[in-house]
N, C-alpha and C positions, 0 to 999 in steps of 0.2 A: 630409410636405410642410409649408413654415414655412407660417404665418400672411402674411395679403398683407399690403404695409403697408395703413395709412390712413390719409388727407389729410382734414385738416376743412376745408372752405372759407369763411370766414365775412366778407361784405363787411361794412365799417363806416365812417361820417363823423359824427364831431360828437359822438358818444355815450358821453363817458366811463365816465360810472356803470355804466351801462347796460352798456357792452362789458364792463368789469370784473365786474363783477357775472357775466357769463355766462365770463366766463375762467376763475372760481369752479368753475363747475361742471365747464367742459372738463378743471382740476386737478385733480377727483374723479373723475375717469373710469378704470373699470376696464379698458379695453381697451389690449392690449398694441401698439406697433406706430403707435401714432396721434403725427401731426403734425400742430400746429393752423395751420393757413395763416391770416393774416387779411391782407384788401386794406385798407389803410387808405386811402380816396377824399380826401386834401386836410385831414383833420383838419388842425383850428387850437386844439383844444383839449387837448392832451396825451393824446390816446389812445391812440397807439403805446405813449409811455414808459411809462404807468401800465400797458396791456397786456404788455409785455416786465417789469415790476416783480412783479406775479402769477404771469407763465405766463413763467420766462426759456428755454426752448425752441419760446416762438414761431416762428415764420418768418413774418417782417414784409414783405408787397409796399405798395409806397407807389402810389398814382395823386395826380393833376393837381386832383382835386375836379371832373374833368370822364368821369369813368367809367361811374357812377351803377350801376345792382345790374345790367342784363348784360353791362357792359365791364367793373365788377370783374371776376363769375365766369368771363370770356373768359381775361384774366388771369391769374386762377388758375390754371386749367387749361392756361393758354402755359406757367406756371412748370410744372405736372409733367411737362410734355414736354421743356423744357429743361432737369429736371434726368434725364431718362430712366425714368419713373418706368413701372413693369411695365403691361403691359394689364389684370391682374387687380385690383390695385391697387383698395382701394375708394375711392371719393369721397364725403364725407358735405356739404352744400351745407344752411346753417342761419343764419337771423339771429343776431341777439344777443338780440332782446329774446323770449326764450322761458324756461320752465323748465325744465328737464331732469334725471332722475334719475340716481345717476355710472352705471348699466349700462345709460345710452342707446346710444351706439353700441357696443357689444359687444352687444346683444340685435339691433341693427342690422345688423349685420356677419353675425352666426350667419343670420339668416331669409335675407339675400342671397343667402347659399351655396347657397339650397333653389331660387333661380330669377337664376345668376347673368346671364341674359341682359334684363334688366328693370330696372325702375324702384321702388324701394318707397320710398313717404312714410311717416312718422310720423303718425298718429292724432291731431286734436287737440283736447286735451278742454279743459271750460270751468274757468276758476278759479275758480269759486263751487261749480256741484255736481259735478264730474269728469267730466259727460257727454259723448261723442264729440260738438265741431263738427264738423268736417272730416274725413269719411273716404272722400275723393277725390274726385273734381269731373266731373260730365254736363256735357260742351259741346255743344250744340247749333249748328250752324255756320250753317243758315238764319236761326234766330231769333236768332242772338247771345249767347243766354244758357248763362249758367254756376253751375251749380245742383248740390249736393252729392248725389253719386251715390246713387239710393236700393239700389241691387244693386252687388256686386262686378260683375260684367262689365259693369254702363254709367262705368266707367271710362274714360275717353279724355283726360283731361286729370288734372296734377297741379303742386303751388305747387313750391316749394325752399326751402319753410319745413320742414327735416327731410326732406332728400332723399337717397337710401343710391343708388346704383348702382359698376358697376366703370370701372377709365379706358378701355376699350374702348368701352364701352357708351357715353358719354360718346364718344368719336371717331365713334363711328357714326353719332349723333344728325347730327357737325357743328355748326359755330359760331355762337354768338349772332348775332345779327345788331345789331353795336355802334355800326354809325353811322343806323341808322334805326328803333332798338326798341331800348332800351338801359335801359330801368327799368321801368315799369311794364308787365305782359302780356309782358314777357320771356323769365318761364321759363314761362307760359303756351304761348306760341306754341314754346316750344322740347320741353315736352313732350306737348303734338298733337304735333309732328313726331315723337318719337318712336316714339306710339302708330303715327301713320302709315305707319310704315318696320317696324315688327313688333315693335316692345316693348312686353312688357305692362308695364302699367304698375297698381302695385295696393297694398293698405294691407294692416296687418295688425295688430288692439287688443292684441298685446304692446308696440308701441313707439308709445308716446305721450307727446305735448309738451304744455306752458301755454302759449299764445302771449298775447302782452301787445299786444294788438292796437290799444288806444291809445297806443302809443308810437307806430306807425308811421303816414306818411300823412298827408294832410288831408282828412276826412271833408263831405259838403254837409251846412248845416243845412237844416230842413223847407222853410223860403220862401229863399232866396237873396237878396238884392239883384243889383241888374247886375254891382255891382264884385267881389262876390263870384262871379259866374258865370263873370266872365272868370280870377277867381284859378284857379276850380273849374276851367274847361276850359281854363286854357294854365299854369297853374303847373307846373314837371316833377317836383316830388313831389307831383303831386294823383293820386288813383286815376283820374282821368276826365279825365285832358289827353287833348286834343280830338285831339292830330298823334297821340301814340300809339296810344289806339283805333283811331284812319283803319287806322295800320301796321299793326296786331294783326286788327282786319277783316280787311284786304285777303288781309295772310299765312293768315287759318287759315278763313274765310268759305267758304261753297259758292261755286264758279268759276261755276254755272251762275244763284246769286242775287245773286252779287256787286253787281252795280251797283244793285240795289234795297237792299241789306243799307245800301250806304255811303248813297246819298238816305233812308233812312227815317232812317239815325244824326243826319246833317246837317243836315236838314230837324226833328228833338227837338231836336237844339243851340240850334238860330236861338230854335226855342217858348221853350226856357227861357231863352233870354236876352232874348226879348223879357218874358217873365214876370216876370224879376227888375227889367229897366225900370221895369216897371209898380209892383211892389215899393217900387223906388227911388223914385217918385212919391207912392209912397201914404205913405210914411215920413217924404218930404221934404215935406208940404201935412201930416201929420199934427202935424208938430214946427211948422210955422209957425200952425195954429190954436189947438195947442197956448199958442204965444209971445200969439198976438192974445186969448186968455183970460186972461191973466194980469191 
């Protein structure tokens, strides 16, 4: 029986180096069969061309710069249906800003075969001493929290930073949900759902990533200011925009705590933005006694 194919899906905006750099490695990949999808969101920066100049059997999807990382990988996934792409078919679903060794997805592909009805992420170790960060994610759905499984079985939730499943498995799941969760908590809330329909969902320390976890995102500092709280919670590449959390609560939350889950979120928002008010106060009397010293 042949080998399935494999589809890499890798969304990307803005990031030439960066995308290049990981196209690098997609070029060293010993796995037979692989075709590297990339969504390019609205690049303005030559990222396709320099991508298609590295890797010339890319497969180039273009978006609006209004897709953002779960209406790419919607995307993606529409192209392997419209080009008819088998049920068995792997999906391998990975940023750009990672490292990768060339028999990541071949060591990917081989472990799938062992549980092809499931979910398996990539391991991800740290770029200083190689230690596993991330080897799958406890969500907690009364508390909210998302805390790095201490046992294989409290597995219920996993990123799509290095995520291997087949395109059934992927239909089963069902579709992002692109007009109200469409970036951050995206493939969060989409893989609870899968745990929740019957897929295991699970890691395994032969296939592991560097994730370069400052490139992505905007992180808060220790004190915030106000202006900064609002960047924090309405910016839509902030890990902590305020509309998407709501949506990612609501979707994956206990139905039975729901309503206290969203007042306890809402009610921490207000605290810290009135904190960073206060911040903004202290900053702004600080610089002006600062000026009346002089």
């Amino acid at each position: 029986m042949p080998d399935p194919a494999v589809y890499l899906l890798v969304p990307v905006h803005n990031r030439r180096d960066i995308t290049v750099e990981f196209a690098r490695f997609v070029s060293a990949q010993t796995c037979e069969n692989l075709q590297f999808v990339l969504i390019d969101d609205g690049s303005t920066d030559g990222t396709a061309e320099a991508v298609r100049a590295e890797s010339p059997g890319v497969k180039i999807i273009h978006g609006d710069g209004n897709l953002w990382w779960g209406g790419a990988l919607q995307k993606g996934l529409d192209y392997l249906h419209d080009i008819g792409a088998d049920d068995d078919s792997v999906v391998v679903i990975c940023n750009d800003d990672v490292v990768i060794d060339e028999g990541f997805i071949e060591t990917g592909v081989r472990l799938l075969k062992t549980k092809p009805n499931s979910l398996l992420l990539a391991q991800h170790r740290d770029s200083q001493d190689g230690l596993p960060k991330e080897t799958g994610v406890a969500f907690d759905d009364v508390r909210m929290l998302f805390s790095v499984a201490p046992e294989p079985k409290d597995i219920n939730c996993l990123s799509t930073r290095g995520l291997f499943l087949t395109l059934k498995t992927a239909r089963g799941i069902g579709r992002f949900h692109t007009r109200i969760l469409n970036h951050y908590g995206s493939d969060y809330e989409w893989t609870i759902r899968a745990g929740r329909k019957g897929f295991e969902l699970w890691t395994d320390p032969r296939l592991t990533l560097i994730p370069m976890y400052e490139k992505t995102g905007h992180r808060p500092s220790a004190s915030p200011t106000f202006s900064e709280c609002m960047k924090l919670y309405m910016a839509k590449h902030s890990t902590s925009n305020v509309f998407m959390r709501t949506v990612l609560y609501a979707l994956t939350g206990s139905r039975r705590h729901l309503p206290m889950i969203l007042c306890s979120y809402w009610l921490a928002c207000i605290r810290a933005a009135f904190a960073g008010a206060r911040e903004s106060l202290r900053l702004g009397l600080g610089a002006k006694g600062s000026d009346r010293g002089r």
